[in-house]
DSSP file (Angstrom, degrees, kcal/mol; ACC not computed):
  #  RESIDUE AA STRUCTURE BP1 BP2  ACC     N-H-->O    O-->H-N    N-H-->O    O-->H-N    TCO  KAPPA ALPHA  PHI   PSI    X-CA   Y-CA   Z-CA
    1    1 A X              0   0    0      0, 0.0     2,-0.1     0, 0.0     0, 0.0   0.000 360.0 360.0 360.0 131.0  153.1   48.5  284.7
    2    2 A X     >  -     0   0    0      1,-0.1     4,-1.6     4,-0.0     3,-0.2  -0.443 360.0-102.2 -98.3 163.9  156.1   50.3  283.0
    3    3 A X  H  > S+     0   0    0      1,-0.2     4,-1.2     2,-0.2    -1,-0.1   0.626 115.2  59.4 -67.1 -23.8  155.3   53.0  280.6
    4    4 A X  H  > S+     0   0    0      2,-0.2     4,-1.6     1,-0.1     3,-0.3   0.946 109.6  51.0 -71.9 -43.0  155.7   51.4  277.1
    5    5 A X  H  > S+     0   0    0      1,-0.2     4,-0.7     2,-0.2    -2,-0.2   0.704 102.4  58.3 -50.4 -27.6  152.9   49.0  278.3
    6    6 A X  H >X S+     0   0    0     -4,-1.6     4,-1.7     2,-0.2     3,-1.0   0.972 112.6  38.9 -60.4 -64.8  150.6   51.8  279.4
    7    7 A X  H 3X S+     0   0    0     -4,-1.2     4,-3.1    -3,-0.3    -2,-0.2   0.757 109.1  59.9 -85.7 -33.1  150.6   53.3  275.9
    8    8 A X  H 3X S+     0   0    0     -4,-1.6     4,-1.7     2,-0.2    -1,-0.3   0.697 107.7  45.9 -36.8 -44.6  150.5   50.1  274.1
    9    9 A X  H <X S+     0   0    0     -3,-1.0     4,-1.7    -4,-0.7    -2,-0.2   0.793 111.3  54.0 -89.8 -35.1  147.3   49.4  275.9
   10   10 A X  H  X S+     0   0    0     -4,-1.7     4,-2.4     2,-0.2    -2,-0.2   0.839 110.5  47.0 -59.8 -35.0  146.1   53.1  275.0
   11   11 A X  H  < S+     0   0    0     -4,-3.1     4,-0.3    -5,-0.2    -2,-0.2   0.993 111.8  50.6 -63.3 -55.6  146.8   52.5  271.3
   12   12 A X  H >X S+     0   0    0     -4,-1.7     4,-1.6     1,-0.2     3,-0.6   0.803 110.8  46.1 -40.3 -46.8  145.1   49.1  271.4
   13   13 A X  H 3X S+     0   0    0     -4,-1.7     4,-0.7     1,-0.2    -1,-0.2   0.906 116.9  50.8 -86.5 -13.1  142.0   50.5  273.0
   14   14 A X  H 3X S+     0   0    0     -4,-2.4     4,-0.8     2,-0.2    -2,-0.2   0.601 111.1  41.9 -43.4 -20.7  142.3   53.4  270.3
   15   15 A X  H <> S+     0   0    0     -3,-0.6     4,-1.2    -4,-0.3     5,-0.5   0.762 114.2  56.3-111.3 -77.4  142.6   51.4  267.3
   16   16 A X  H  X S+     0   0    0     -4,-1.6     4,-0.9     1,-0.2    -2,-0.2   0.843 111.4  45.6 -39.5 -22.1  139.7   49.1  268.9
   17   17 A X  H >X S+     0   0    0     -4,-0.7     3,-0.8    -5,-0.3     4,-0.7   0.955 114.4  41.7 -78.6 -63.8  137.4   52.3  269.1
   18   18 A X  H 3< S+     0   0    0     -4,-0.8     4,-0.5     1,-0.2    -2,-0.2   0.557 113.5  54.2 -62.3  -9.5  137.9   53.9  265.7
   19   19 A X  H 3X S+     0   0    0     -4,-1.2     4,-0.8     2,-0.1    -1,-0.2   0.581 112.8  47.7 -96.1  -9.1  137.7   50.4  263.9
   20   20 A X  H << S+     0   0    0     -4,-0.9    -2,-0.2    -3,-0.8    -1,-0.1   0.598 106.0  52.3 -92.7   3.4  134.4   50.0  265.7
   21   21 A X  T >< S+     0   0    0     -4,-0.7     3,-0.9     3,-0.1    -2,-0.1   0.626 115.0  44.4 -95.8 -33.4  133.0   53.2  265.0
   22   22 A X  T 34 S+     0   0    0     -4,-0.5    -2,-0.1     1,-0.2    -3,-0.1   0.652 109.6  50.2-109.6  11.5  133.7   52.6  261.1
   23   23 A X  T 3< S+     0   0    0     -4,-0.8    -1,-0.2     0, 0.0     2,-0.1  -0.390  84.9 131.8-118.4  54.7  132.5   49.0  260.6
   24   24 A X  S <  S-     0   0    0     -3,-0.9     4,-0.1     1,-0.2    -3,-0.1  -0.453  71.5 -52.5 -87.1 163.6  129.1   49.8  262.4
   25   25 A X        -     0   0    0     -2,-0.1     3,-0.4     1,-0.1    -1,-0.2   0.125  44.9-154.3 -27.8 132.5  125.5   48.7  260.6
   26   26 A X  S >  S+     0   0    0      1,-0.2     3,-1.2    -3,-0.1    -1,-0.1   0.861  82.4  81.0 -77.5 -23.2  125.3   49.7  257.3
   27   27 A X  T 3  S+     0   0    0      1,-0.2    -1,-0.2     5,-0.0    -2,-0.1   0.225  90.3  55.4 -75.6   8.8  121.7   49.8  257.2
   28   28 A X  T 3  S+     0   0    0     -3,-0.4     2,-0.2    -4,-0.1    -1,-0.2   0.399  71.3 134.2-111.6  15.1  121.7   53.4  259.0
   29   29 A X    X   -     0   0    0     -3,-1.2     3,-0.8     1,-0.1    -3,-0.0  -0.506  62.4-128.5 -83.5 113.6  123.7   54.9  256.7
   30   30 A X  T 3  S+     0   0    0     -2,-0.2    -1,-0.1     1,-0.2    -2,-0.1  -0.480  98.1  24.5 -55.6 142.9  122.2   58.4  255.7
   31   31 A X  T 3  S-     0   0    0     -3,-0.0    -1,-0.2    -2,-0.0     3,-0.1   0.732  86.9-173.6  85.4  16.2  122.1   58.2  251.5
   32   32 A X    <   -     0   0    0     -3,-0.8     2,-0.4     1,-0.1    -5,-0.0   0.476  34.3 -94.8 -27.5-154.6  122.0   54.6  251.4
   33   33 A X        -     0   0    0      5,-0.0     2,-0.2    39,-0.0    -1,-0.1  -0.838  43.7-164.6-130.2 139.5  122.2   53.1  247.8
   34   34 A X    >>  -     0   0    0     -2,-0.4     4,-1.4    -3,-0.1     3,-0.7  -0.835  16.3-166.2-105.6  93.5  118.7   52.6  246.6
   35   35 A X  G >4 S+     0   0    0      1,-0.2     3,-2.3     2,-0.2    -1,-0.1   0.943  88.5  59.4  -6.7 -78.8  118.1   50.3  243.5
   36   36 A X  G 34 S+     0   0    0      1,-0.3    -1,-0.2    58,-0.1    65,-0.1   0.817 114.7  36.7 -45.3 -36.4  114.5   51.5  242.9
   37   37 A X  G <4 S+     0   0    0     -3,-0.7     2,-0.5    57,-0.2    -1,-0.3   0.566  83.2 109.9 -96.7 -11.9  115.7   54.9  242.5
   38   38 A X    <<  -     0   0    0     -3,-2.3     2,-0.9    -4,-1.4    55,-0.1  -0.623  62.1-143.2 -48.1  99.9  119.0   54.5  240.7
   39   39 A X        +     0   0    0     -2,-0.5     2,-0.4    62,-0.1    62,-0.1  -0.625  48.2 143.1 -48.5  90.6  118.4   56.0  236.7
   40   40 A X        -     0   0    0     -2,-0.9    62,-0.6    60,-0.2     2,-0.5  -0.914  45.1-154.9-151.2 126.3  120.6   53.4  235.0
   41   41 A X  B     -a  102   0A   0     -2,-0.4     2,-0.1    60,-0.1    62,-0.1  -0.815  32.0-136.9 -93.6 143.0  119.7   51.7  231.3
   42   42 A X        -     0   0    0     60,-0.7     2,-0.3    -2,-0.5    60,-0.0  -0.436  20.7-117.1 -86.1-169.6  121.6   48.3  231.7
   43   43 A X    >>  -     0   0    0     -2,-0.1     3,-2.7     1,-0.1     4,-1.2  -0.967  15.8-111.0-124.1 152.7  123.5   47.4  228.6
   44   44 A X  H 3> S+     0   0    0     -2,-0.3     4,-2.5     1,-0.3     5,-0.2   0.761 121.3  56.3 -65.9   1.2  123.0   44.4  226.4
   45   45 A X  H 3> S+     0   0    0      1,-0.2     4,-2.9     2,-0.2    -1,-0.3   0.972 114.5  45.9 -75.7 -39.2  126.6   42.8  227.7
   46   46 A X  H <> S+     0   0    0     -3,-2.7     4,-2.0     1,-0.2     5,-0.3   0.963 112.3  48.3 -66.8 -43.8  124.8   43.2  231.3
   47   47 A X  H  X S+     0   0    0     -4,-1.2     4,-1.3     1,-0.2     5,-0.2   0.892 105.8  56.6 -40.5 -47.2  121.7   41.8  230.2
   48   48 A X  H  X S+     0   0    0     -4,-2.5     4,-1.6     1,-0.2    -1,-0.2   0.911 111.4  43.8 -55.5 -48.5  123.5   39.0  228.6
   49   49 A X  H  X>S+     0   0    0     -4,-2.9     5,-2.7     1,-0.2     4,-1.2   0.692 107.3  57.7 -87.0   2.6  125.1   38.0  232.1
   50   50 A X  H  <5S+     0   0    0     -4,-2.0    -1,-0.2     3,-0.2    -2,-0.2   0.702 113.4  38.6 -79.0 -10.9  122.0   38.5  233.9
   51   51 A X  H  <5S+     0   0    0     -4,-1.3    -2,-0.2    -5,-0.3    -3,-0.2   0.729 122.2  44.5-102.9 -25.8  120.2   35.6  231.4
   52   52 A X  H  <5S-     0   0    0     -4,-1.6    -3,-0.2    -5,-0.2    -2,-0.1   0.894 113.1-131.8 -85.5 -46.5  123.4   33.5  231.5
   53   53 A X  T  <5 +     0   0    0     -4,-1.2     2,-0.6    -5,-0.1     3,-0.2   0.744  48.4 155.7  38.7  68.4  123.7   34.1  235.4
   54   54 A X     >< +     0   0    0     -5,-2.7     4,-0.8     1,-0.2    -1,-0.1  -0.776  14.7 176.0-108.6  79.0  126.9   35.0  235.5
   55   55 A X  H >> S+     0   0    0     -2,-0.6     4,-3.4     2,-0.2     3,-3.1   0.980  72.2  52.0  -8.7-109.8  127.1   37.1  238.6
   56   56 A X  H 3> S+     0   0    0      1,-0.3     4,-1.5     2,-0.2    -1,-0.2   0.686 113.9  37.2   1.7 -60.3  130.4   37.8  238.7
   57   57 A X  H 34 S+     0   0    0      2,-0.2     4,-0.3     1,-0.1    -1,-0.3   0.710 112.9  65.1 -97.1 -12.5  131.1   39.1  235.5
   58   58 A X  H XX S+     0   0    0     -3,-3.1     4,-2.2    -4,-0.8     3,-1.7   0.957 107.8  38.8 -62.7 -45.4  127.4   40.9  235.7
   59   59 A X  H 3X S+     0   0    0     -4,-3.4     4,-1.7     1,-0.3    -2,-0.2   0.924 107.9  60.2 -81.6 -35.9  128.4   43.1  238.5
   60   60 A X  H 3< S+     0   0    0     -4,-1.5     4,-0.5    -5,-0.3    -1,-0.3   0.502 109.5  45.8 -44.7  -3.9  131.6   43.7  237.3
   61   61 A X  H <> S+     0   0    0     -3,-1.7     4,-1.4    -4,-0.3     3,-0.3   0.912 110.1  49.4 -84.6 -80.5  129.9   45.2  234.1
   62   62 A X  H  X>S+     0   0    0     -4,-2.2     4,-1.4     1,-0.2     5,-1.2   0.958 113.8  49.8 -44.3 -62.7  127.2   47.3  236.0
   63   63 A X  I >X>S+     0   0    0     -4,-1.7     4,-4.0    -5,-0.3     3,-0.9   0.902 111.6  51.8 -25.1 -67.0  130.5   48.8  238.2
   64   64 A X  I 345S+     0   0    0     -4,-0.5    -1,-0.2    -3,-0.3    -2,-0.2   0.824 118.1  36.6 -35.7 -39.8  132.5   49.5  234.7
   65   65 A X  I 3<5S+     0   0    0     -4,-1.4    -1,-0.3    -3,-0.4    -2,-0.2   0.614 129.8  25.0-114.1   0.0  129.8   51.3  233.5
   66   66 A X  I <<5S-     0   0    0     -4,-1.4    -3,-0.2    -3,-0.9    -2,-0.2   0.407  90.0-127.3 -72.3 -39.0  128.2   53.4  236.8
   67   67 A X  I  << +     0   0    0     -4,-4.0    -3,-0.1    -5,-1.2    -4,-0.1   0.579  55.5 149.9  77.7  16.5  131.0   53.5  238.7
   68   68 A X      < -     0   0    0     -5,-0.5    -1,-0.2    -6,-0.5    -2,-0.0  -0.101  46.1 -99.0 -58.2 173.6  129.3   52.0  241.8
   69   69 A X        -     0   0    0      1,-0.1    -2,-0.1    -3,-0.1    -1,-0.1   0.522  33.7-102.3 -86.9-123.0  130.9   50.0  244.4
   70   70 A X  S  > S+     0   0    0      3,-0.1     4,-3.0    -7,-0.0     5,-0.3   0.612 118.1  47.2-117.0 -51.1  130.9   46.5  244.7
   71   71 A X  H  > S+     0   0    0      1,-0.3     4,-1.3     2,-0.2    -3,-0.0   0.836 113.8  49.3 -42.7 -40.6  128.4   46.1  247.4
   72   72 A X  H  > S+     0   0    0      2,-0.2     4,-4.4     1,-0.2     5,-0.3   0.797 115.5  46.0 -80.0 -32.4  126.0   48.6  245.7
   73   73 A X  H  4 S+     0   0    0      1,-0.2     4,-0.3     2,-0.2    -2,-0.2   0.750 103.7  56.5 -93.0  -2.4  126.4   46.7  242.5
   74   74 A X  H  X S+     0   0    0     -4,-3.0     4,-2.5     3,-0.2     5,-0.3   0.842 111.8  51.9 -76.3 -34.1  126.1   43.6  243.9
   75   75 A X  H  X S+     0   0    0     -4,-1.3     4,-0.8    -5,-0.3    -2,-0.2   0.869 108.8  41.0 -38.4 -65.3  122.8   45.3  245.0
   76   76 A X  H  X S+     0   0    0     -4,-4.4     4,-1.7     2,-0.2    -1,-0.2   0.677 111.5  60.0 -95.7  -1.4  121.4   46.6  241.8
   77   77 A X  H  > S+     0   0    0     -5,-0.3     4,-1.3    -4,-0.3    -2,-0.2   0.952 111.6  44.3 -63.4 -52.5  122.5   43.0  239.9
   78   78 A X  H  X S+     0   0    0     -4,-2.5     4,-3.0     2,-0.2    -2,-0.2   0.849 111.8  49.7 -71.8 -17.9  120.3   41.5  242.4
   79   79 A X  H >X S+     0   0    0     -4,-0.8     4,-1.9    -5,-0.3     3,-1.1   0.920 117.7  43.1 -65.4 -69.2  117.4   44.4  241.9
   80   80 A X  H 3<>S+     0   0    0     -4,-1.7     5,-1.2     1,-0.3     6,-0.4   0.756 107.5  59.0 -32.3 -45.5  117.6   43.7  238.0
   81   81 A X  H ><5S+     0   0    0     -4,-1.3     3,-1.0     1,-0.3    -1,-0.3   0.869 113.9  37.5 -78.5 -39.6  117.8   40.1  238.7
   82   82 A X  H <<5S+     0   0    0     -4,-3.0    -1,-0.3    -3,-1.1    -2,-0.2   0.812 105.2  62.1 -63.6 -26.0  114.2   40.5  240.5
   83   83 A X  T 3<5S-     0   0    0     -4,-1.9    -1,-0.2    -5,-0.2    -2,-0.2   0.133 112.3-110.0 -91.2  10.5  112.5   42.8  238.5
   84   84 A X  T X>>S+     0   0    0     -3,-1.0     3,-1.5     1,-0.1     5,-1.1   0.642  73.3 137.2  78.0  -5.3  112.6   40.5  235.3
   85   85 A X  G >4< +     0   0    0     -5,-1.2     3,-1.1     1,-0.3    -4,-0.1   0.894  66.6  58.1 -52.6 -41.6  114.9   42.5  233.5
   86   86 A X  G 345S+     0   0    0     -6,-0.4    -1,-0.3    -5,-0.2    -5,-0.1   0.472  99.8  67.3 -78.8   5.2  117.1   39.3  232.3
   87   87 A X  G <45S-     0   0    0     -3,-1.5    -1,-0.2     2,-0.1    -2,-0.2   0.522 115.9-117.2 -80.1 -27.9  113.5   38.3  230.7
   88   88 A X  T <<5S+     0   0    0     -3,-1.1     2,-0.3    -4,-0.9    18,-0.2   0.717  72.7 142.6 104.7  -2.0  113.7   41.0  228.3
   89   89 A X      < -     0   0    0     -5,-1.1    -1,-0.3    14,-0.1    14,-0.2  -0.657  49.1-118.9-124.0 104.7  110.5   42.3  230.3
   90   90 A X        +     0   0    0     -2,-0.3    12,-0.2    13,-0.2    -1,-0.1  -0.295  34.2 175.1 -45.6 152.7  110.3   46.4  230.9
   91   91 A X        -     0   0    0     10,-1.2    10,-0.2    -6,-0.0     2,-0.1  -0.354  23.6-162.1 174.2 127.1  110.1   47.7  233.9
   92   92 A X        +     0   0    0      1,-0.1     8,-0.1     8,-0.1    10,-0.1  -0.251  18.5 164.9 -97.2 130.7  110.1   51.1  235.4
   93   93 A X        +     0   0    0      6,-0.2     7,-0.1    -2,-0.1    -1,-0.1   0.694  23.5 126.2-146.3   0.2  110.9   51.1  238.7
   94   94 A X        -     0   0    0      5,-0.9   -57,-0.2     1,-0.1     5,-0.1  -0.238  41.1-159.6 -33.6 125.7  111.7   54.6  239.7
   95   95 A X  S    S+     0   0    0     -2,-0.1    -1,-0.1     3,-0.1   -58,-0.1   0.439  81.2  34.8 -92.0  -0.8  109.9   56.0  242.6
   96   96 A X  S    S-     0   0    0      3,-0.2    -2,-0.0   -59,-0.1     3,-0.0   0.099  98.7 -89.7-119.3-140.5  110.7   59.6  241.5
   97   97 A X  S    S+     0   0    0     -2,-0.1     3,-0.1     3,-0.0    -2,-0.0   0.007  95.0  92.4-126.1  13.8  111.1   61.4  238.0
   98   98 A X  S    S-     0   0    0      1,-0.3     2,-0.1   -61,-0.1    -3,-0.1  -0.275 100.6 -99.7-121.5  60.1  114.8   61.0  237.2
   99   99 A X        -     0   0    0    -60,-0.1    -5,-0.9    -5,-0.1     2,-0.4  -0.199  36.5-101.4  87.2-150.3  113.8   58.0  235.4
  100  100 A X        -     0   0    0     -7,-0.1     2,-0.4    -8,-0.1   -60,-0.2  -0.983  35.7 -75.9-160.2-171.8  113.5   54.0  235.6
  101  101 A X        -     0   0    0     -2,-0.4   -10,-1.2   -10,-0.2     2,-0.6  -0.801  37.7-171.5 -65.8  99.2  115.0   50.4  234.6
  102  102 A X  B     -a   41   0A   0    -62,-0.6   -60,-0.7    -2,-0.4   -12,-0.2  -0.901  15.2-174.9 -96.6 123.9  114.4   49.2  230.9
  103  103 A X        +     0   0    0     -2,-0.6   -13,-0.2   -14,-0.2    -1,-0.1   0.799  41.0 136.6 -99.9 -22.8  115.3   45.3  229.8
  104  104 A X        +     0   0    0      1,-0.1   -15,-0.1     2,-0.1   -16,-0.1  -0.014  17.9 158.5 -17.6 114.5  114.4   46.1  226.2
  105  105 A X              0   0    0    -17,-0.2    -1,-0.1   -62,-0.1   -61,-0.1   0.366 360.0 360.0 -96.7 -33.4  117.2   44.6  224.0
  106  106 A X              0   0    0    -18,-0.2    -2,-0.1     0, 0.0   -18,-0.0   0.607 360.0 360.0 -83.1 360.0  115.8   44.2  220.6
């Protein structure tokens, strides 16, 4: 084995190490994203696309306006989505004190 192949084969298992160390489970991730605990009033333009169910344009809303990522705001559109919030329906859903979820529109 000549010497450019030798290193070639060290880079490869190099690259293969560090891209498996940083697409590992997410779900062990100190600081997860939590929904329940998130302080966030939606606004009515999010409301609107949670009651239309427009996905897409919901979580691109919630992003705009929190400045989450897309996975975490794909998250908390699907929390809202559960908790009755596109009903118009309060609900507090903080597990702490720095506040909760309100669907109040009117």
């Amino acid at each position: 084995m000549d010497d450019f192949t030798f290193w070639m084969l060290v880079m490869a298992a190099a690259c293969w190490f560090l891209w498996s160390r940083t697409t590992g489970s997410t779900t062990s991730q100190v600081g997860r994203f939590e929904p329940k605990e998130y302080a966030y009033e939606p606004s009515a333009e999010v409301i609107a696309h949670l009651r239309a169910g427009e996905e897409v344009l919901g979580i691109r809303r919630i992003r705009a306006e929190t400045g989450l990522g897309l996975r975490d705001g794909r998250d908390f559109y699907a929390h809202l989505r559960t908790t009755r919030v596109a009903n118009g329906t309060s609900v507090s859903t903080s597990a702490n004190d720095r506040g909760g979820v309100s669907g109040n529109v009117e």
